[in-house]
C-alpha positions as CSV (number, residue, x, y, z in Angstrom):
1,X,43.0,83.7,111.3
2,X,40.5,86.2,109.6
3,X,40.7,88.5,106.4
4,X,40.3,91.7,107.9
5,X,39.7,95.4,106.6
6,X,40.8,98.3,108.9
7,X,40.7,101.9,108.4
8,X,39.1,105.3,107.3
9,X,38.2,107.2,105.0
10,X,36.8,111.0,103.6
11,X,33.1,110.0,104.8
12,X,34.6,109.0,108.5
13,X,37.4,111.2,109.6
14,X,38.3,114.7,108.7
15,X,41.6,116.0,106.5
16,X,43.4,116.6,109.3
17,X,43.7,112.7,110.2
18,X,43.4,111.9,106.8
19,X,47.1,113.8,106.3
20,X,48.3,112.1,109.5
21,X,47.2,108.3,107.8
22,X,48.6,109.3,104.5
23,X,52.2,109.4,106.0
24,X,51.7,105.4,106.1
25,X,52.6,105.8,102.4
26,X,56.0,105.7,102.3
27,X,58.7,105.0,99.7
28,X,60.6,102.0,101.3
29,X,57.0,100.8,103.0
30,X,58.9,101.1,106.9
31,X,55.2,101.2,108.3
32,X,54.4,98.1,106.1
33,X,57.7,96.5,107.1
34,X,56.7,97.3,111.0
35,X,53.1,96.0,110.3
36,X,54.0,92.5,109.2
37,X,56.1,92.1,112.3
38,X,53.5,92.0,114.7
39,X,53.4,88.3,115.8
40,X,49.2,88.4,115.2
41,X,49.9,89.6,111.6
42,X,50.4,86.8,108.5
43,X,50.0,88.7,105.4
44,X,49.2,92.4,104.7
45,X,48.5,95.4,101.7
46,X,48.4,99.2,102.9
47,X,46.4,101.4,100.6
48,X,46.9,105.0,101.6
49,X,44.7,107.9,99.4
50,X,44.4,111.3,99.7
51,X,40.6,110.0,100.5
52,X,41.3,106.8,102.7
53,X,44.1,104.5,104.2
54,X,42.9,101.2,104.5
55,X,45.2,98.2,105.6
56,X,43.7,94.8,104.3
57,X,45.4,92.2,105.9
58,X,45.2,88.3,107.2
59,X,45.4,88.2,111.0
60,X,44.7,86.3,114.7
61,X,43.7,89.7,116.6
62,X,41.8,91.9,114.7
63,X,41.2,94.1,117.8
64,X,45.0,95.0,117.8
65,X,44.8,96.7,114.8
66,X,43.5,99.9,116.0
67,X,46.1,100.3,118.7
68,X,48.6,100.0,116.5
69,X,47.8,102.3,113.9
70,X,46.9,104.7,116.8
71,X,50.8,104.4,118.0
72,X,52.3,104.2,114.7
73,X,50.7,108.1,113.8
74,X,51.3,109.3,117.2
75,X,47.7,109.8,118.3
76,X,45.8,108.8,121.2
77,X,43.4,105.7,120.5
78,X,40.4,107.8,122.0
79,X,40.8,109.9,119.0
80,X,41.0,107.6,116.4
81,X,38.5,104.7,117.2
82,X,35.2,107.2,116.2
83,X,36.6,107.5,112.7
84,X,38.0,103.7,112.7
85,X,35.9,100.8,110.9
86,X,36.5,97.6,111.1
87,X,35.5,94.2,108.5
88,X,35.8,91.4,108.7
89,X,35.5,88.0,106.5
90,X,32.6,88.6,104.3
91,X,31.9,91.9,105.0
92,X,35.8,92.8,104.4
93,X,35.6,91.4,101.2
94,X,32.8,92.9,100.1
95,X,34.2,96.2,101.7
96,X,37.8,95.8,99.3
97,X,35.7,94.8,96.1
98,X,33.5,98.2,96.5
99,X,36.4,100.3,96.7
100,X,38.0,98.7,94.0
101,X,34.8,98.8,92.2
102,X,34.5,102.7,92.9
103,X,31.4,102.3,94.9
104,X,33.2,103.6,97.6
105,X,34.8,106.6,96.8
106,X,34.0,110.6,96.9
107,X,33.9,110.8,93.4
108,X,31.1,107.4,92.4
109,X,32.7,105.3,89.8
110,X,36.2,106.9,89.5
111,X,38.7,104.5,87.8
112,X,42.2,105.9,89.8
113,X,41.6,103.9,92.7
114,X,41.8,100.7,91.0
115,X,45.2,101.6,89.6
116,X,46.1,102.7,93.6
117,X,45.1,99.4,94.8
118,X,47.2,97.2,92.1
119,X,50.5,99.6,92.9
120,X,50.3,99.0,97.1
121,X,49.4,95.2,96.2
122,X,52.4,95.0,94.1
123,X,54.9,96.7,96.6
124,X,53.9,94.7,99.3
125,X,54.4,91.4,97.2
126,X,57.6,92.7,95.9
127,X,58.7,93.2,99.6
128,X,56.9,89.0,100.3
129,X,54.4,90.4,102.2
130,X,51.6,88.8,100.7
131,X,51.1,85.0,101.3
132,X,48.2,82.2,99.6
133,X,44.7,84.1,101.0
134,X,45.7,87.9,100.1
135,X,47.2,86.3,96.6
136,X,43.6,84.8,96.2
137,X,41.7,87.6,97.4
138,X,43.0,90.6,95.1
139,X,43.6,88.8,91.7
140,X,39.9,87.7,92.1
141,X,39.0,92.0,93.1
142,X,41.0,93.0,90.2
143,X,39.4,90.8,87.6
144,X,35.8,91.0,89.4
145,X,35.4,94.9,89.9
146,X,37.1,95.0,85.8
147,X,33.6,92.7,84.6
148,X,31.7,95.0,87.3
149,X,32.4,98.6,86.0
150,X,32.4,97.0,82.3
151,X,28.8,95.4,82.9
152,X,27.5,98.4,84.7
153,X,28.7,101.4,83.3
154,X,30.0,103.3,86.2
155,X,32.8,104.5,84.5
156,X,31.3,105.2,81.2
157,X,31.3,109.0,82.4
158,X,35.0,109.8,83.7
159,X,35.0,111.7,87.3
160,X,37.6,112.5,89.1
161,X,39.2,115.0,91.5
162,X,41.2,116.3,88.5
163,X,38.3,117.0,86.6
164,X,36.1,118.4,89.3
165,X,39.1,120.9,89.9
166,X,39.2,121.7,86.6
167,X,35.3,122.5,86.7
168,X,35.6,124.5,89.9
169,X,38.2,126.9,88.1
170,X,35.8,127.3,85.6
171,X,32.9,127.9,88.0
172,X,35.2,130.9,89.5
173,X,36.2,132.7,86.3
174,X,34.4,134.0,82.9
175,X,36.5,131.6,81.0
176,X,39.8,129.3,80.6
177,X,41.4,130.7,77.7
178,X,43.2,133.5,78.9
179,X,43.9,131.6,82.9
180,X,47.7,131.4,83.6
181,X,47.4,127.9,85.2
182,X,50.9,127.2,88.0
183,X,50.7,123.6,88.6
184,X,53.3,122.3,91.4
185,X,53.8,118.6,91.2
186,X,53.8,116.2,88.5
187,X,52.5,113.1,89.4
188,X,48.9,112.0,88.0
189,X,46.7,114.5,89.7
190,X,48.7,117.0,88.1
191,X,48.8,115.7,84.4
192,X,45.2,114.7,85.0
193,X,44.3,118.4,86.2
194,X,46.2,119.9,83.1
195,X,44.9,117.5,80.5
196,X,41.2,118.7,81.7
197,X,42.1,122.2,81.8
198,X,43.9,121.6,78.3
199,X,40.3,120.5,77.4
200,X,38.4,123.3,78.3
201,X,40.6,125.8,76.4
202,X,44.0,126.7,79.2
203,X,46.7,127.1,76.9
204,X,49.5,128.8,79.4
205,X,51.0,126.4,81.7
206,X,54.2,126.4,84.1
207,X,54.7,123.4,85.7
208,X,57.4,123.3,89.1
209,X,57.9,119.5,90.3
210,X,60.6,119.1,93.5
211,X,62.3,116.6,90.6
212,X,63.5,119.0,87.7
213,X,63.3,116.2,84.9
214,X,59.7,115.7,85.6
215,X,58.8,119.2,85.7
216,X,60.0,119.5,81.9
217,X,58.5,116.3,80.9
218,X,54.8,117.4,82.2
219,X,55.5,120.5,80.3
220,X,56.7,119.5,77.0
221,X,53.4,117.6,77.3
222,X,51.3,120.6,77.2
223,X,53.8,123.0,75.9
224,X,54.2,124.5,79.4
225,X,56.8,126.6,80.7
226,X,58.9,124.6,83.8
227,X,60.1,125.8,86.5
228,X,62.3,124.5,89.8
229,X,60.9,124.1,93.6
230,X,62.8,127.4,94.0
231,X,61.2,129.1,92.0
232,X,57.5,129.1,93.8
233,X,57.7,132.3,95.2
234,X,58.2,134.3,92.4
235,X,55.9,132.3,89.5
236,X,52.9,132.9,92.7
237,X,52.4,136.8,91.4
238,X,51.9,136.1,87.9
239,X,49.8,133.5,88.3
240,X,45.4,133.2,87.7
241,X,45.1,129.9,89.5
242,X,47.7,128.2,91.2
243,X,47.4,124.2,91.9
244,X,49.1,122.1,94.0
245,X,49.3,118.3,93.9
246,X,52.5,117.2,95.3
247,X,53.5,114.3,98.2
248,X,55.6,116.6,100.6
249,X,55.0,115.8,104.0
250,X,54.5,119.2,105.0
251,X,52.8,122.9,103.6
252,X,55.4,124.5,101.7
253,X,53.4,127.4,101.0
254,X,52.5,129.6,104.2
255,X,50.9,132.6,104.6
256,X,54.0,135.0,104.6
257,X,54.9,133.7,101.1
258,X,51.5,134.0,99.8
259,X,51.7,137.7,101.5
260,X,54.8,138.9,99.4
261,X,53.2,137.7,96.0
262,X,50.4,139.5,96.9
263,X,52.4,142.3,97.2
264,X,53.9,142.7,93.9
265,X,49.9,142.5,92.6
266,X,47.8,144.3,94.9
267,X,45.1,144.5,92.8
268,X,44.8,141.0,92.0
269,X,42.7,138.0,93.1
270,X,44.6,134.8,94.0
271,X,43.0,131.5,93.5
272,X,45.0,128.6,95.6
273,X,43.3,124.9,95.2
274,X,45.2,122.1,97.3
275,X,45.0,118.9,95.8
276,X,47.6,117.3,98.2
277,X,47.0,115.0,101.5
278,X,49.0,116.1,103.5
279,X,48.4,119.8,102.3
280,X,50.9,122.1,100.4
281,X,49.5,125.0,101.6
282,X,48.5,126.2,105.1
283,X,44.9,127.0,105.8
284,X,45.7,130.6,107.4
285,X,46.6,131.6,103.7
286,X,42.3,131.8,103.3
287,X,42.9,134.3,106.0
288,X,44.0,137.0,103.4
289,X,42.0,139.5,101.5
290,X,41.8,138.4,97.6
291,X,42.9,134.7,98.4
292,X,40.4,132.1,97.6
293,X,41.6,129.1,98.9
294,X,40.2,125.3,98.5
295,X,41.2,122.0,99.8
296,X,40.5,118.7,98.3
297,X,37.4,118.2,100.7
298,X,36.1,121.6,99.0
299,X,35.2,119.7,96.2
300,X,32.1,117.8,97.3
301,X,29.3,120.2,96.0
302,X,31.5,120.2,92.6
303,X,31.4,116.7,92.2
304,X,28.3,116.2,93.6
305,X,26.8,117.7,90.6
306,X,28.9,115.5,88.1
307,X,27.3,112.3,90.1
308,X,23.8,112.3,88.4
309,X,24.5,110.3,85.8
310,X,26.3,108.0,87.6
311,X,24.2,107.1,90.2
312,X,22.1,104.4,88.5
313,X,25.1,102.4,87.0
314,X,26.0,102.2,90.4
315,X,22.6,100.5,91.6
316,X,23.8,98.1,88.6
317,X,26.9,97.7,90.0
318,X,26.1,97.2,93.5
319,X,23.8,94.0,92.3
320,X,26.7,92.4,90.6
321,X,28.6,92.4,94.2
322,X,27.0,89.6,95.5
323,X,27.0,87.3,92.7
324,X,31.1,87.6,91.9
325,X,31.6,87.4,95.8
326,X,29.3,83.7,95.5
327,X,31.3,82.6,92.6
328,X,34.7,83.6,95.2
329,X,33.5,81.6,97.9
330,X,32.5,78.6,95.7
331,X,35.5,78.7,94.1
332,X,37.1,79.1,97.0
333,X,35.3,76.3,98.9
334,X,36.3,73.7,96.3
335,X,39.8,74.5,96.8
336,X,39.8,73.5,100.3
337,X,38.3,70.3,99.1
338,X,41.6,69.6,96.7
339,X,43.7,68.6,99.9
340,X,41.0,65.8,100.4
341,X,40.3,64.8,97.2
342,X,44.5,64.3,96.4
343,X,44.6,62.4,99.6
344,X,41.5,60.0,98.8
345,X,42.5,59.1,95.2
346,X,46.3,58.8,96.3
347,X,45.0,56.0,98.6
348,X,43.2,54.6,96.1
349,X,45.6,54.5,93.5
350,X,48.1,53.4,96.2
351,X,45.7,50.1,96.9
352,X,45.5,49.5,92.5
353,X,49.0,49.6,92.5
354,X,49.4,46.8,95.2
355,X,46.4,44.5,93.5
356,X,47.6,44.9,90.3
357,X,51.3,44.0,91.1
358,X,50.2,40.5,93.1
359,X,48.0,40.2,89.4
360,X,51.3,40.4,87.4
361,X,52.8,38.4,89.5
362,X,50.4,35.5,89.5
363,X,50.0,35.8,85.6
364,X,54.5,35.9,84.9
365,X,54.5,32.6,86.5
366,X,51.6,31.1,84.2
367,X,48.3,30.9,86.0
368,X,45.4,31.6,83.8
369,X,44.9,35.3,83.0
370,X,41.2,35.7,83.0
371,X,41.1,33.9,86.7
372,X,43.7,36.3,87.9
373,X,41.6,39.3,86.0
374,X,38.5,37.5,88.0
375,X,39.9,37.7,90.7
376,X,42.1,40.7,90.1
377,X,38.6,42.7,90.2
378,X,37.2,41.3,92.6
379,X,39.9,42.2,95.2
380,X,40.3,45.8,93.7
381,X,36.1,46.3,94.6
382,X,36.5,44.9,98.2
383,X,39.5,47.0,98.8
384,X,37.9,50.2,97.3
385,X,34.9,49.8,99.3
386,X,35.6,48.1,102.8
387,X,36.2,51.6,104.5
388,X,33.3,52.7,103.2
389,X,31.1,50.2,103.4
390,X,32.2,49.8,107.3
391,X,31.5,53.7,107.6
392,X,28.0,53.3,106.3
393,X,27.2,50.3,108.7
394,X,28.2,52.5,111.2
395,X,26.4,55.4,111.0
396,X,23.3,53.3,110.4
397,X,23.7,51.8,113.6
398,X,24.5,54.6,115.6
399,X,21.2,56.1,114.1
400,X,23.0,59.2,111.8
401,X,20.8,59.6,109.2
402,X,22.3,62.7,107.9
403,X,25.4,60.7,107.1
404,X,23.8,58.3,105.3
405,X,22.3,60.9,103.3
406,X,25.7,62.8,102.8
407,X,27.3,59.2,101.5
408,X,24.5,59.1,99.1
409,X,24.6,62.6,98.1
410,X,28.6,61.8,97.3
411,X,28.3,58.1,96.1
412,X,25.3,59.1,94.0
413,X,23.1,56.1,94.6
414,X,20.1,57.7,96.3
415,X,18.0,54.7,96.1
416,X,19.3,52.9,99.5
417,X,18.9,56.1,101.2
418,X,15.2,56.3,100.2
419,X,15.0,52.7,101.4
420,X,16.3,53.2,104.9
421,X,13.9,56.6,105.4
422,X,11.2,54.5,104.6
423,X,12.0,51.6,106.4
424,X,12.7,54.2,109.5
C-alpha cells in the first residue's frame, strides 16, 4: 500500500473541469462514501476548492484512481488524464504539505486553504474514513506548514481571492465610497469580499444568501440591507458591482435575467465578478453591451501584482520543506521499530521472570542467598545473551561482515568489530 496524491488544480485544467471536480464536494460526502468502497482503497480525504480537487488517500492501485474519478464526473478518461497528476510516497507528501503550506496555490501564501484542508480531514474522520497512516500524515502537515508560514513569513501579507476582488473593483471605478456593492452568498468568500471592500471605504451593502438567516447575519455585520434568493432579479438594476460567491450547482444568473435589469437602466454599466466554482452566472452574459463580466480565473494579473512581496518568504518556506519532511520520516521510522523493540524486551523480561522465580524458590527453602544471587546472575547473562551470541558466531562464519558490524553498531562494543576487520 502507498500514500498517494491524485488530482488537479487551476495551473493544470481549465474552470470548466474544475466546476465539474468541485461537485465531489458534497454535503453528506456520497463520492467519499463511493471512494472508500473500492476494494484497492484503505483510507481516504477529498479536498475540493474552487482552485483544485485533490483526493489524498492510502491505496494498493494507484493507477485506478484516474479511472474512477473520470466515471464518477461523467467524462471520458482521454479528457481528464492531461490535466491529472499523480504522487506518490515522498513526492505526495511533499505535494500535501505545499498546499497546506500555501506554496501551492494561485494566490502564494494564502492562509484559507489550510482551514479547507482541516474541514475535509475532519468530515472524512467523522464519517471513519481515515485509518493509522492518514491520522499520521495530516496532524504532522497541520502542525509542520503552522511552524513553516510562522518561520517564513508567507503569510505576513494577507492575499486572497477576496481581496484581489476587492482590488479589481477598485481598479474598474474612480472610487469605493459611493459603489452599491450586491453580494449573493454568505459563506467566507462573501464576508471576506465585504470586510475588504468595508476597508477601502464601501459602505452600502445588500446581501441575498439562498438561507434567509444567513443573509441577515452577513448584513447586520456590515450594516447591509438583506435580501431573499427571490429577490435577484430586481436588486440586479440598482446595483454598481454585483458579486457572486455561492455553492449552487448550477448558474442562476443567465443572460435573459441580466437583459431585463439592464432594461430598467439603459444607461448604466454592469459589473458582474463570479467568485463561485461551479459558476453563478453564465459566460454569454459578457456577451452584452455595458456588462463587464469576470470569473475567478480573471484574477491572475490582479493577484499577480499583490505576489511581490511574497515571493521571497516563499523561497524561505520552500527550504523548510525538506527538513520537517526528515524529521516525519525519522519519526516515522522509529515507530515501526516499537513493534520490535516491545517484542524483544517482552522476551527478555519474560526470561527474568522465569530466573528470578527458580532464585526465590531456592532462597524460601534456605540455601544461601548470595550463592543463589551468584548464580541467579550468572543464569540471567547466559540466557540474555545465548541467541545473540549464537547469531554472531554465525554470521562470522558464513563470512557477513555487515552483520557483524550492525550487532556492534546496536550492542555498542565496537572494539570486537575492529578486531575481526583487522584480523580479515
Amino acid at each position: 500500500m502507498v500514500f498517494v496524491a491524485s488530482g488537479l488544480n487551476y495551473k493544470t485544467a481549465p474552470l470548466a473541469l474544475r466546476e465539474k471536480m468541485a461537485l465531489l464536494s458534497t454535503p453528506d460526502n456520497g463520492p467519499l462514501d463511493r471512494l472508500l468502497h473500492l476494494p484497492f482503497v484503505h483510507e481516504a480525504v477529498i479536498l475540493s476548492t474552487c482552485n483544485r480537487t485533490e483526493i489524498y488517500c492510502k491505496t494498493d492501485n494507484p493507477a485506478l484512481l484516474i479511472p474512477w474519478l473520470a466515471e464518477e464526473i461523467n467524462l471520458p478518461i482521454a479528457s481528464l488524464m492531461p490535466h491529472m497528476y499523480q504522487h506518490q510516497g515522498y513526492e505526495a507528501l511533499q505535494h500535501l504539505l505545499r498546499v497546506a503550506s500555501g506554496l501551492d496555490s494561485m494566490m502564494l501564501g494564502e492562509p484559507q486553504i489550510l482551514g479547507q484542508l482541516k474541514q475535509a480531514f475532519r468530515q472524512a474522520d467523522d464519517k471513519q474514513h481515515i485509518k493509522s497512516q492518514l491520522h499520521q500524515i495530516f496532524p504532522f502537515v497541520f502542525n509542520a506548514s503552522k511552524r513553516i508560514r510562522t518561520e517564513s513569513g508567507i503569510g505576513s501579507n494577507p492575499i486572497s481571492i477576496a481581496s484581489a476582488a476587492a482590488r479589481l473593483i477598485g481598479q474598474c471605478f474612480p472610487s469605493y465610497e459611493p459603489l452599491e456593492i450586491f453580494i449573493i452568498g454568505s459563506g467566507e468568500t462573501a464576508a471576506l469580499v465585504a470586510k475588504y471592500l468595508y476597508q477601502y471605504g464601501v459602505r452600502k451593502f445588500t446581501i441575498a444568501s439562498r438561507t434567509r438567516e444567513n443573509a441577515d447575519k452577513l448584513a447586520l455585520k456590515w450594516h447591509a440591507e438583506s435580501l431573499a434568493i427571490s429577490d435577484i432579479p430586481a436588486q440586479l438594476p440598482k446595483a454598481d458591482v454585483v458579486i457572486s460567491a455561492t455553492a449552487c450547482p448550477l448558474p442562476f444568473i443567465d443572460k435573459p435575467m441580466v437583459e431585463q435589469a439592464l432594461k430598467a437602466t439603459p444607461e448604466k454599466t454592469m459589473f458582474f465578478l463570479d467568485l463561485a466554482v461551479p459558476r453563478d452566472i453564465t459566460p454569454d452574459v459578457a456577451d452584452l453591451n455595458n456588462v463587464h463580466l469576470y470569473n475567478i480565473d480573471d484574477l491572475h494579473i490582479t493577484i499577480e501584482n499583490g505576489l511581490n512581496e511574497r515571493r521571497s518568504a516563499a523561497l524561505r518556506a520552500e527550504a523548510l520543506i525538506e527538513p520537517e519532511l526528515e524529521h516525519y520520516l525519522r519519526s516515522h521510522r522509529t515507530r515501526r521499530a516499537q513493534n520490535v523493540i516491545c517484542d524483544y524486551r517482552n522476551k527478555m523480561k519474560q526470561l527474568a521472570e522465569l530466573e528470578l522465580q527458580r532464585a526465590s524458590q531456592k532462597i524460601t527453602t534456605g540455601q544461601c542467598e548470595h550463592a543463589v544471587l551468584r548464580e541467579f546472575s550468572e543464569r540471567l547473562t547466559n540466557k540474555l545473551t545465548h541467541e545473540t551470541t549464537v547469531g554472531l558466531r554465525q554470521a562470522a562464519a558464513d563470512d557477513h561482515p555487515e552483520l557483524l558490524a550492525l550487532a556492534s553498531y546496536l550492542l555498542n562494543t565496537t572494539t570486537s568489530t575492529l578486531e575481526y576487520e583487522k584480523n580479515t
